[in-house]
VEXDREN-2710 file (C-alpha; in Angstrom, 1 decimal):
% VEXDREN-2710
k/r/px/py/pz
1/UNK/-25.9/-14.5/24.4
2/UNK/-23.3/-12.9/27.0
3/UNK/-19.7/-13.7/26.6
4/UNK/-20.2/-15.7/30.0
5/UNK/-22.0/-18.0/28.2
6/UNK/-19.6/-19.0/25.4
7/UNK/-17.0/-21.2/27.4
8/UNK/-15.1/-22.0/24.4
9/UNK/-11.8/-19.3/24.1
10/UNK/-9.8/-19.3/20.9
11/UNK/-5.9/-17.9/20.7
12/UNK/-3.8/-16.8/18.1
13/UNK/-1.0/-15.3/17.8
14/UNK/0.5/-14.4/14.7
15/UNK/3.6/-12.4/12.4
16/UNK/2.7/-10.1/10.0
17/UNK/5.5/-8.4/7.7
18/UNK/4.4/-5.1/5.7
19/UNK/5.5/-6.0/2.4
20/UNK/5.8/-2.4/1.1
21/UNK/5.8/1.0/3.5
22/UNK/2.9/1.2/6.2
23/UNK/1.3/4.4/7.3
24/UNK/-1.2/4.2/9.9
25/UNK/-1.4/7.7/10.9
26/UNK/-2.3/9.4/14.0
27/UNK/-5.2/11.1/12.4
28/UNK/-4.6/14.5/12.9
29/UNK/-1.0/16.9/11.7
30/UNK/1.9/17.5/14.2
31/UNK/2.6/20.9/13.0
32/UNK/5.4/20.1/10.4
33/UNK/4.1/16.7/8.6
34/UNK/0.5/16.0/7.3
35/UNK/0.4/12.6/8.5
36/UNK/2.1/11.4/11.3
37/UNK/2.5/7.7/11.9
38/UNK/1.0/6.1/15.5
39/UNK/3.4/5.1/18.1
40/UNK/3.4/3.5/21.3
41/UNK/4.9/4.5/24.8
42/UNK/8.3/3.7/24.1
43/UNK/7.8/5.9/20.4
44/UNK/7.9/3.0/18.1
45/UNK/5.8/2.6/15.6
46/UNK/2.7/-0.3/16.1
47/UNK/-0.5/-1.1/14.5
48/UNK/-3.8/0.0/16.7
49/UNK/-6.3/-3.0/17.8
50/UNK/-8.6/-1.1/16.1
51/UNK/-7.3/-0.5/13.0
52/UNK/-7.1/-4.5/12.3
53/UNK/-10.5/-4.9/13.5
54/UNK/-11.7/-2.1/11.6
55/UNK/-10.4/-4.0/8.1
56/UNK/-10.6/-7.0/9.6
57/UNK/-14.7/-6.3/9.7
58/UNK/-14.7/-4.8/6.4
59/UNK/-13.5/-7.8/5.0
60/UNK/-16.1/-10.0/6.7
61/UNK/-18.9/-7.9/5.6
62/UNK/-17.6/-8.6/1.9
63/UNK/-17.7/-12.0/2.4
64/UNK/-20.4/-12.8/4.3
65/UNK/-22.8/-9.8/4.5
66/UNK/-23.8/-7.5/7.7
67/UNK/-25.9/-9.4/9.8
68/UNK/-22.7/-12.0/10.3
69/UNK/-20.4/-9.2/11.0
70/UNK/-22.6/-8.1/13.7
71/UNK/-22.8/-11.7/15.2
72/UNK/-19.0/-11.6/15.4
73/UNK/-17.9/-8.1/15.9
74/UNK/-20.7/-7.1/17.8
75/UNK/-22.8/-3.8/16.8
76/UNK/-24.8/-0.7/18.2
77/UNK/-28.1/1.0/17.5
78/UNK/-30.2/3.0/19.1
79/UNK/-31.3/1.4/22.4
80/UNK/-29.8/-2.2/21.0
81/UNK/-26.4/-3.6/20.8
82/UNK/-23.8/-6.8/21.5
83/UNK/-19.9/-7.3/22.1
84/UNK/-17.7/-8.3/19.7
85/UNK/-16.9/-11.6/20.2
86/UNK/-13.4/-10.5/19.1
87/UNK/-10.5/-9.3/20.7
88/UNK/-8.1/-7.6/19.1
89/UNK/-4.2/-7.0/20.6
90/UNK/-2.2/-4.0/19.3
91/UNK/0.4/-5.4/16.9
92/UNK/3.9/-4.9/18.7
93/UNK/7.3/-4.3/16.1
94/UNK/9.8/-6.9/15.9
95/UNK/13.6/-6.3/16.4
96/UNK/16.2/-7.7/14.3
97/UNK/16.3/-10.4/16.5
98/UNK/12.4/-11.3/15.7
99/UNK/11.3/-10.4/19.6
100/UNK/8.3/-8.1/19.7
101/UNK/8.2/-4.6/21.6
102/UNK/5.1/-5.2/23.6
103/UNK/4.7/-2.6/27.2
104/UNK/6.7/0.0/28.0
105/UNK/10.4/-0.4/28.7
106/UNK/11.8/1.2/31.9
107/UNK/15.5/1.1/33.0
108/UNK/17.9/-1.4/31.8
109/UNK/15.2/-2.7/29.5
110/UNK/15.7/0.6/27.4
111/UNK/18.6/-1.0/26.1
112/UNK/16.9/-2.8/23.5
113/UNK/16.2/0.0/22.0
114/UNK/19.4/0.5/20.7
115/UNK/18.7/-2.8/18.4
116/UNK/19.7/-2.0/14.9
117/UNK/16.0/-2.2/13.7
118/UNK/14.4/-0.3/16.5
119/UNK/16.6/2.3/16.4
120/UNK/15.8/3.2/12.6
121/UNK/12.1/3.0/13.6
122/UNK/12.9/5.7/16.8
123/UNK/15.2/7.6/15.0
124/UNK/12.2/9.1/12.4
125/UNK/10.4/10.9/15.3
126/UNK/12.8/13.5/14.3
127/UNK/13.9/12.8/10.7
128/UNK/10.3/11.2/9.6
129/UNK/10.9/9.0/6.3
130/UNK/7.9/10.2/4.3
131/UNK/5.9/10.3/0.8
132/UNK/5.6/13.6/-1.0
133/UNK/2.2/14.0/-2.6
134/UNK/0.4/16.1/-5.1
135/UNK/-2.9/16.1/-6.7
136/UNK/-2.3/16.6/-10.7
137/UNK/-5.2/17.9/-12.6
138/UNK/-6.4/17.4/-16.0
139/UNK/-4.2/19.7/-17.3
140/UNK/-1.0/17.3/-15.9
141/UNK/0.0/19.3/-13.9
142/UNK/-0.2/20.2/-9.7
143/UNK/-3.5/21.5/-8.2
144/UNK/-3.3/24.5/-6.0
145/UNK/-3.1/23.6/-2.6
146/UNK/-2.9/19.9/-3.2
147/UNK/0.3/19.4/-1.9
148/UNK/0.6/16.6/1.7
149/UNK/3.4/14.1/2.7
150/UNK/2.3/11.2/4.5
151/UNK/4.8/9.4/7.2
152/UNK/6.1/6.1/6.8
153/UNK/7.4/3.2/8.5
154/UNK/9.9/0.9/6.1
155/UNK/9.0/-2.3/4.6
156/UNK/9.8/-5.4/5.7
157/UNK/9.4/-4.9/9.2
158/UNK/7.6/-7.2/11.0
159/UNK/5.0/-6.9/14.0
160/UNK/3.4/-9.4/16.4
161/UNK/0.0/-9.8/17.1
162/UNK/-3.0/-11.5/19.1
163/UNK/-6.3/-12.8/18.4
164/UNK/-9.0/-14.2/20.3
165/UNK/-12.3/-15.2/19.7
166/UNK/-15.3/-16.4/22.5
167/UNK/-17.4/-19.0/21.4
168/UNK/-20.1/-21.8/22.4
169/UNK/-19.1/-24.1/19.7
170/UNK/-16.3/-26.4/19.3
171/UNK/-14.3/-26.1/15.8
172/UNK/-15.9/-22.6/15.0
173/UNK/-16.1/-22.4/11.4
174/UNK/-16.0/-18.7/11.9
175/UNK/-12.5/-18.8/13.8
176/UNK/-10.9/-20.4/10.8
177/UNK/-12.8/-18.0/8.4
178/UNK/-11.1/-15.1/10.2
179/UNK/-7.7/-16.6/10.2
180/UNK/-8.5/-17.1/6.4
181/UNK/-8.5/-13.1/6.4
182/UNK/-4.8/-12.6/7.7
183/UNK/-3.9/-14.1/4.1
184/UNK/-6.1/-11.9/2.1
185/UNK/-4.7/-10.0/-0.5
186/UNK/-7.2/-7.4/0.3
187/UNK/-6.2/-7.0/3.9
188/UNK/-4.3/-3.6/4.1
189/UNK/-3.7/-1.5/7.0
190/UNK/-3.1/2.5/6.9
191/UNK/-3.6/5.4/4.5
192/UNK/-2.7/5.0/0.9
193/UNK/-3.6/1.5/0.4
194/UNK/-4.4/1.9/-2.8
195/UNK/-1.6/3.3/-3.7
196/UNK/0.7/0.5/-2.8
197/UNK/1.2/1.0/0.9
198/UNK/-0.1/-1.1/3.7
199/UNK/0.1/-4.4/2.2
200/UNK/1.0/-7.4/4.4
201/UNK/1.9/-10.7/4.4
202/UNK/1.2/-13.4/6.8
203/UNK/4.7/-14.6/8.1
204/UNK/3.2/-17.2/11.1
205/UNK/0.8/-18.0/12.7
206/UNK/-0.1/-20.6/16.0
207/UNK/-3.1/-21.1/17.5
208/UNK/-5.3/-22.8/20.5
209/UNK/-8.8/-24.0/21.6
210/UNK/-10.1/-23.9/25.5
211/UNK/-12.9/-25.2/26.8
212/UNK/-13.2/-23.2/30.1
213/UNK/-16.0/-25.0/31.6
214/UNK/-14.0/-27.9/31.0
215/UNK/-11.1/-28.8/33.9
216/UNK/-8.6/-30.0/31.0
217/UNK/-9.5/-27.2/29.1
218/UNK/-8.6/-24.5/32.1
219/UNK/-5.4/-26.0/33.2
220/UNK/-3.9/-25.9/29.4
221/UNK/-5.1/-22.3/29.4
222/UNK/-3.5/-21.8/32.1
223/UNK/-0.2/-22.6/30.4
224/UNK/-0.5/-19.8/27.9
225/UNK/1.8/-16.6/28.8
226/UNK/0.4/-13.3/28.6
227/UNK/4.0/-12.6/26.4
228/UNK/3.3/-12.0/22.6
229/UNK/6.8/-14.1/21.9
230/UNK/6.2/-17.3/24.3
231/UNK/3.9/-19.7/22.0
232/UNK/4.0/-21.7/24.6
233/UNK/0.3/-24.4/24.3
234/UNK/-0.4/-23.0/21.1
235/UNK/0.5/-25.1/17.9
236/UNK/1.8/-24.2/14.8
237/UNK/-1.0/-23.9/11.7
238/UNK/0.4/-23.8/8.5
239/UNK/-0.8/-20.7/6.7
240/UNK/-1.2/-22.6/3.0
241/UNK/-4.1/-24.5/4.6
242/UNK/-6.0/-21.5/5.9
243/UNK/-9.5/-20.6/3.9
244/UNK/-9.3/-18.7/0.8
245/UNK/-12.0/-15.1/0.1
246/UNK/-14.3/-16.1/-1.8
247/UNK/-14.5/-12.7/-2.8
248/UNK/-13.1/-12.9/-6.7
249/UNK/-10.1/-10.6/-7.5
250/UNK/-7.6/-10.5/-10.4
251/UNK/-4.1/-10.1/-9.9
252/UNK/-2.3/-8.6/-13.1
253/UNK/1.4/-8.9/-13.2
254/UNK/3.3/-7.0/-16.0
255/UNK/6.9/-6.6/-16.2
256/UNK/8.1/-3.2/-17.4
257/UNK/10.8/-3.2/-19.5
258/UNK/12.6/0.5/-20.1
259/UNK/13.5/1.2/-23.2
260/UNK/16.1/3.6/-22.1
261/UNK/16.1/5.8/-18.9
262/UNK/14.0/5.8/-16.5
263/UNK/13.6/8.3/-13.0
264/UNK/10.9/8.3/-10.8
265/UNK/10.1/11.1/-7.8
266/UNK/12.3/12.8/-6.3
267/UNK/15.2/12.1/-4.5
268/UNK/17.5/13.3/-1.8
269/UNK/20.8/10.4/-2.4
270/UNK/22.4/9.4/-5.4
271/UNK/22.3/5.8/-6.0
272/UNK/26.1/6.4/-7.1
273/UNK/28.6/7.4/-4.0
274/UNK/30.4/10.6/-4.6
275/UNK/33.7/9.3/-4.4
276/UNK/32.9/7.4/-7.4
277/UNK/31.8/9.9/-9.5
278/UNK/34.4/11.9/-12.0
279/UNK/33.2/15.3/-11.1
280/UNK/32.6/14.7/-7.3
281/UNK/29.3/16.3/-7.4
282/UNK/25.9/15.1/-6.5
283/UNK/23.6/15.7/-9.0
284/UNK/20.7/17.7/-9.0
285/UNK/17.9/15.5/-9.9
286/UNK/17.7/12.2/-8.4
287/UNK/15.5/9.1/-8.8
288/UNK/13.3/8.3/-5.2
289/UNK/15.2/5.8/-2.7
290/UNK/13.5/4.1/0.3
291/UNK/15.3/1.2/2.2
292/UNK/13.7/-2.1/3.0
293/UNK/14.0/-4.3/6.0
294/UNK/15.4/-8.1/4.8
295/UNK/14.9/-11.1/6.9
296/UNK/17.5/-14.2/6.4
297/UNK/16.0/-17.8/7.1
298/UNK/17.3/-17.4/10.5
299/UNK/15.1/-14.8/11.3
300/UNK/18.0/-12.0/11.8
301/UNK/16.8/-8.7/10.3
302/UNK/18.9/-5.6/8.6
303/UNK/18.1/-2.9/6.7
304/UNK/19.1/-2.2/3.3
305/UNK/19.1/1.1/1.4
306/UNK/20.1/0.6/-2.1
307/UNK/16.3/0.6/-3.7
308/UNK/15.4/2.5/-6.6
309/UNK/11.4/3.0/-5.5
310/UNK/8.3/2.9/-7.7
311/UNK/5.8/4.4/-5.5
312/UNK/2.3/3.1/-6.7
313/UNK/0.6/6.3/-6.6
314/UNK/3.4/7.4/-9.6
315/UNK/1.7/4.3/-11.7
316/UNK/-2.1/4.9/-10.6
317/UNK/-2.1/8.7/-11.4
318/UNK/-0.6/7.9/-15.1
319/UNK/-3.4/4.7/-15.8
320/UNK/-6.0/6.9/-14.3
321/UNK/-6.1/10.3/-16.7
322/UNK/-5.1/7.9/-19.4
323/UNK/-8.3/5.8/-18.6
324/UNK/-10.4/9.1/-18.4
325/UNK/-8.6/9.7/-21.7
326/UNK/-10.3/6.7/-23.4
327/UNK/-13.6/6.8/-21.4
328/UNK/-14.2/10.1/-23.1
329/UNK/-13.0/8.9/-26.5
330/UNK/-15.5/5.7/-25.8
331/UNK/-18.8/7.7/-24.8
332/UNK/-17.9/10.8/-27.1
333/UNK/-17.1/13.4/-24.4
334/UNK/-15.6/16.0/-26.2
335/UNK/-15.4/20.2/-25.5
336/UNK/-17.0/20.8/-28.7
337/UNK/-19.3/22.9/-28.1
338/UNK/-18.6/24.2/-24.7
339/UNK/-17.9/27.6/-24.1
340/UNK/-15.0/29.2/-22.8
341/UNK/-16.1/29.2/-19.1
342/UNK/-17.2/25.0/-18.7
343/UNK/-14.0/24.3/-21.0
344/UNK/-12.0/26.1/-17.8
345/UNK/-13.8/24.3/-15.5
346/UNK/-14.5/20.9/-17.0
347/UNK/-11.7/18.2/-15.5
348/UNK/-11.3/15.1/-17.6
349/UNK/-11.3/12.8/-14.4
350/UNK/-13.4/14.5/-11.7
351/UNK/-16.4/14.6/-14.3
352/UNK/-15.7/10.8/-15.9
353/UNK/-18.4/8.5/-14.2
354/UNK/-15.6/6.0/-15.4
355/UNK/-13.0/6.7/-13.4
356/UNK/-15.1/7.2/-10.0
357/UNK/-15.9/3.5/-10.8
358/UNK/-12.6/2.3/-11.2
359/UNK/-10.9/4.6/-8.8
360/UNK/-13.1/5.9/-6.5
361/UNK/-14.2/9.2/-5.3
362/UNK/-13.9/10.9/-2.3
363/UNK/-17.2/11.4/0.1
364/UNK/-17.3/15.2/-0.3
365/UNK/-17.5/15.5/-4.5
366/UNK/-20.8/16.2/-5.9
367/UNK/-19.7/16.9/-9.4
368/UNK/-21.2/13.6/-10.8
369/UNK/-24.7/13.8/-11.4
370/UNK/-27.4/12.2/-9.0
371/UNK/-24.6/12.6/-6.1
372/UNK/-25.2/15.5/-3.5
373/UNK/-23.1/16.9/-0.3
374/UNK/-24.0/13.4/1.7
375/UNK/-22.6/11.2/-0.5
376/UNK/-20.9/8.8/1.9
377/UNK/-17.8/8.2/-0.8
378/UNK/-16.3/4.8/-3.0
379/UNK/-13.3/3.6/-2.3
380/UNK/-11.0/2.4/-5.6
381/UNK/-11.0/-0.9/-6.6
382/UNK/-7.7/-1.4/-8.0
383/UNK/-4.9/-1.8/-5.9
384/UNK/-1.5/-0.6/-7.5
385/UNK/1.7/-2.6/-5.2
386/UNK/4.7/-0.4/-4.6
387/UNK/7.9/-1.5/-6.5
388/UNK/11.1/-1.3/-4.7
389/UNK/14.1/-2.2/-7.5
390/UNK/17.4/-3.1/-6.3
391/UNK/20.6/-1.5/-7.5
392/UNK/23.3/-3.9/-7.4
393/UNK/27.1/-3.0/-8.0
394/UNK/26.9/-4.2/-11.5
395/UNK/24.0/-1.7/-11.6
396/UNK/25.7/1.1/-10.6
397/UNK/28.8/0.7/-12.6
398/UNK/26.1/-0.3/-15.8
399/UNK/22.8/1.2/-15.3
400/UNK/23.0/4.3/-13.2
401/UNK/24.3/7.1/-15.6
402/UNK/24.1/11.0/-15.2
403/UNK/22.8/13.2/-18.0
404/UNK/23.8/16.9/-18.6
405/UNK/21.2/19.5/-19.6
406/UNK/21.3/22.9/-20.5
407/UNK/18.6/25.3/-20.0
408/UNK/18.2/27.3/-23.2
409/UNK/16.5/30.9/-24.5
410/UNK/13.6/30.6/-25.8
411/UNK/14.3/33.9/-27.8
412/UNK/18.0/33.6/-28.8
413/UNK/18.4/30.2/-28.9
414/UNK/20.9/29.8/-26.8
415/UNK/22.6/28.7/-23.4
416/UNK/21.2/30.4/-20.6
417/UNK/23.6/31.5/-18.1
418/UNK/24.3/29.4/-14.8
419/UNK/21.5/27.2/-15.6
420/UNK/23.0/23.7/-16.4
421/UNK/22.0/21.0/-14.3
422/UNK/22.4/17.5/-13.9
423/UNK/20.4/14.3/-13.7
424/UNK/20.4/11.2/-12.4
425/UNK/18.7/8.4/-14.7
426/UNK/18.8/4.5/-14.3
427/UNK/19.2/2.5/-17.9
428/UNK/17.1/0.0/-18.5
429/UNK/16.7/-1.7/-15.0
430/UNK/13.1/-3.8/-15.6
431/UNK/9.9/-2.4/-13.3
432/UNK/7.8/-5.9/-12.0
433/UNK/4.4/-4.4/-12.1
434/UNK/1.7/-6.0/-10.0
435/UNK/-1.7/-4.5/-10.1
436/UNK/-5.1/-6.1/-7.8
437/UNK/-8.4/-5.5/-9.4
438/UNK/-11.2/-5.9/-7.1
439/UNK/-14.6/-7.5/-7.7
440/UNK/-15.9/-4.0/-7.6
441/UNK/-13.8/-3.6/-11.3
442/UNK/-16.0/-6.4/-12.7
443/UNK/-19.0/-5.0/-11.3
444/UNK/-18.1/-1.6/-12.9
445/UNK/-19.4/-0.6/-17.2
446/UNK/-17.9/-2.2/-20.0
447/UNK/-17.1/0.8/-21.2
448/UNK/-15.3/1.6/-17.8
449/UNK/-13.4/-1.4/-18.0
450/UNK/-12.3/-1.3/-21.7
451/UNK/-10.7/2.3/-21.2
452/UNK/-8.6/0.7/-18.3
453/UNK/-7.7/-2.2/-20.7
454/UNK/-6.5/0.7/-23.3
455/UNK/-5.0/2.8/-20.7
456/UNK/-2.9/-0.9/-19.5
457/UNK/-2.1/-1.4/-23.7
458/UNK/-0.9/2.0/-24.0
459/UNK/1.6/1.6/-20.9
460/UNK/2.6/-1.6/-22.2
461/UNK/3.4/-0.4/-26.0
462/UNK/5.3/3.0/-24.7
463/UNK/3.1/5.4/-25.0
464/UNK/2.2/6.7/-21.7
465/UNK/5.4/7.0/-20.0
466/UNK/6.3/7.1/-16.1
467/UNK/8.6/9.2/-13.9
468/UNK/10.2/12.4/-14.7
469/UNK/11.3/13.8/-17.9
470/UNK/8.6/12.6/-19.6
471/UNK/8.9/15.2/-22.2
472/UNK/12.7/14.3/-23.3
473/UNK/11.9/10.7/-24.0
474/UNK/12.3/9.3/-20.4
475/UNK/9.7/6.9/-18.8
476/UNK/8.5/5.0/-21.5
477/UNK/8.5/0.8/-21.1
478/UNK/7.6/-2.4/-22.6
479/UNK/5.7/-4.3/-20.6
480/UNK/5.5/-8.5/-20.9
481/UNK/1.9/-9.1/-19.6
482/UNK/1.5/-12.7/-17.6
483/UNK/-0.7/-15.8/-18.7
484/UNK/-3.7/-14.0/-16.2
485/UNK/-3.0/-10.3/-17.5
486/UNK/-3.4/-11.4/-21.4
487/UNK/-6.5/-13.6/-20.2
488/UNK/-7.9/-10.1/-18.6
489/UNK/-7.1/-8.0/-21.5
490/UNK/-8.8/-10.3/-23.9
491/UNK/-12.2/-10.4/-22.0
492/UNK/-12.4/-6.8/-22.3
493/UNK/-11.9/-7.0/-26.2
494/UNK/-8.4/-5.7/-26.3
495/UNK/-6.1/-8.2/-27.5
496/UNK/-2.6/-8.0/-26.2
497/UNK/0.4/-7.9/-28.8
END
């Protein structure tokens, strides 16, 4: 069936808000950074049609198989082949004043990009705000050549959006099946989605239904503006009554508790101004900030800075060689046995089936056995959320402290010259953990599963610490597992205390 035969045109136009950093990246370097973030004419940042399609179909495919997603978003083979039934607009950003960017702005319309919240976004073409990443191997510590960054855009902001759908059928059930998807936990855009960034949230949504055979129909189509921000003949849905996935996921909340200092990455700004400290000095080592856009309930934006940040990738790379850890212990993988050479060569995680289950694996490893060059790849299926913790003024006056360390010889015993340093360390400031597992997790082994559950227990009872300075007693936590967390850990036979 052509799209001239489907008279029936649905709209919607919706908010989204990126809930933790986004990086939709250009796909390719710019010379100086790994991973550049997309922009539009004017050089803010947006998110691709495509890109929202792209998950948008992944998602439907989980839900309701192939063949579906083809009768909606349209396929291609060989000789054969249909249109998506879909459009998809680019999603515009939002100033602070909650009016989308959408087409270029020439002459005195450049003036709104002096906004407060636009500016920020324009102002990291040159100063990028970015991730630092590095591979760790089995032996804890960085693989050669393993080093990236990956560009950012700050969370919180917000980004308008467009949907419509052709159709022959009055009350589609697929329309309100895909608006069901915009609320999806699983619906993140960008790289690094499983390693907390990219997730969104659904701020609004209003939507319309045309019948453009019908002479009603065309003139209250006629009434809708081309303009992302006029809502002008749509009506408001509320988002709590849109379909749920079917799809079954867990969500495991656990709330770290430090038991003393904590510091995570690596900073560039202290939390603590200089003019308050003693010694006027910054110090050397600093815990990783990253500001977040906050909306009020008038729908003003402004950017705050003050965040201590958790990135999701530092909690991911600890629970993963931890769970390699205890799949070995489980299924007896020990060196013993091995010779010099496969010892040297042998990594904990790249070899553990379990964690390629759990985790994933990228499309070019053939270490496991059975899987050649072609393998096509997994992605994980536990999604780690970013944590950003605010520091208040009673925090920094309380919580933020600096500790003094001396570098000393190993032969003599004492002080090295000019080597003492200082670090920046936040006391006892609770970490509210929330970690997705995937229906892919339940689909994984028992033993696969039970080595995560260990690898959660062991996080939880202080023995496998986060952050920096690891080694001098930094990093380790109590964590308070939730009703569904406790309820997870005891299916897999490992009772919580």
């Amino acid at each position: 069936m052509s799209r001239l035969d489907r008279s029936i045109l649905y709209i919607a136009r919706f908010v989204i808000e990126a809930r933790t950093a986004l990086s939709i990246g250009t796909g390719g370097s710019d010379g100086v950074y790994d991973h550049p973030i997309v922009r539009d004419a004017n050089g803010l940042p947006m998110i691709p049609g495509t890109s929202l399609a792209g998950v948008l179909r992944h998602l439907w495919i989980q839900e309701y198989k192939q063949a579906s997603a083809d009768a909606l978003f349209g396929y291609q083979r060989r000789d054969q082949g249909e249109a998506s039934r879909l459009e998809v607009a680019a999603g515009a950003l939002q100033d602070s004043k909650a009016q989308p960017v959408a087409g270029l702005l020439l002459g005195a319309q450049q003036d709104r990009l002096k906004d407060p919240l636009l500016a920020a976004a324009l102002k990291t073409r040159e100063d990028p705000l970015f991730r630092d990443r590095v591979q760790i191997g089995h032996r804890g510590v960085a693989v050669k050549t393993a080093k990236f960054d990956r560009g950012l855009l700050m969370a919180g902001n917000r980004f308008s959006g467009e949907l419509r759908l052709w159709s022959d059928i009055k009350d589609d059930p697929d329309w309100s099946a895909l608006l069901g998807l915009l609320t999806d936990p699983r619906l993140r855009l960008g790289g690094g989605t499983r390693t907390g960034l990219g997730v969104l949230k659904l701020i609004s949504l209003h939507q319309g239904q045309f019948d453009l055979h019908d002479p009603t129909g065309i003139a209250a189509f006629q009434k809708v503006s081309h303009r992302l921000v006029d809502l002008t003949g749509l009506t408001a849905s509320p988002i709590e009554r849109l379909p749920a996935p079917a799809a079954q996921m867990r969500t495991l909340t656990i709330q770290l508790d430090p038991r003393d200092f904590w510091r995570i990455g690596q900073g560039s700004d202290s939390l603590l101004p200089i003019n308050q400290r003693p010694d006027k000095k910054t110090p050397d080592l600093l815990p990783k900030q990253e500001g977040m856009v906050s909306w009020d309930k008038q729908g003003q934006a402004s950017i705050r800075t003050r965040f201590a940040l958790v990135p999701g990738s530092a909690v991911k790379g600890a629970l993963a060689h931890r769970t390699a850890f205890h799949w070995n212990v489980l299924t007896g993988t020990f060196v013993d046995g091995m010779t010099c050479d496969q010892i040297a060569e042998w990594d904990k995680s790249k070899d553990c089936a379990g964690i390629q289950a759990l985790f994933g694996y990228a499309k070019d490893r053939a270490t496991a056995p059975g899987r050649d060059l072609d393998s096509t790849g997994q992605a994980g299926h536990i999604l780690i959320d970013d944590v950003h913790v605010e520091i208040t003024e009673q925090d920094l006056r309380t919580r933020v402290q600096t500790m003094i360390h001396n570098s000393l010889d190993r032969f003599t015993g004492g002080v090295r010259n000019r080597m003492l340093f200082t670090e920046e360390l936040i006391y006892q400031r609770a970490i509210p953990l929330t970690i997705t597992l995937l229906s892919g997790v339940d689909q994984a082994d028992q033993t696969a599963r039970q080595a995560f559950a260990l690898a959660l227990r062991d996080l939880c009872e202080g023995r496998l610490a986060l952050g920096g300075g690891a080694t001098k007693g930094h990093g380790a936590f109590t964590g308070v597992p939730d009703a569904n967390t406790r309820a997870w850990l005891t299916e897999q036979g490992e009772n919580p205390a």
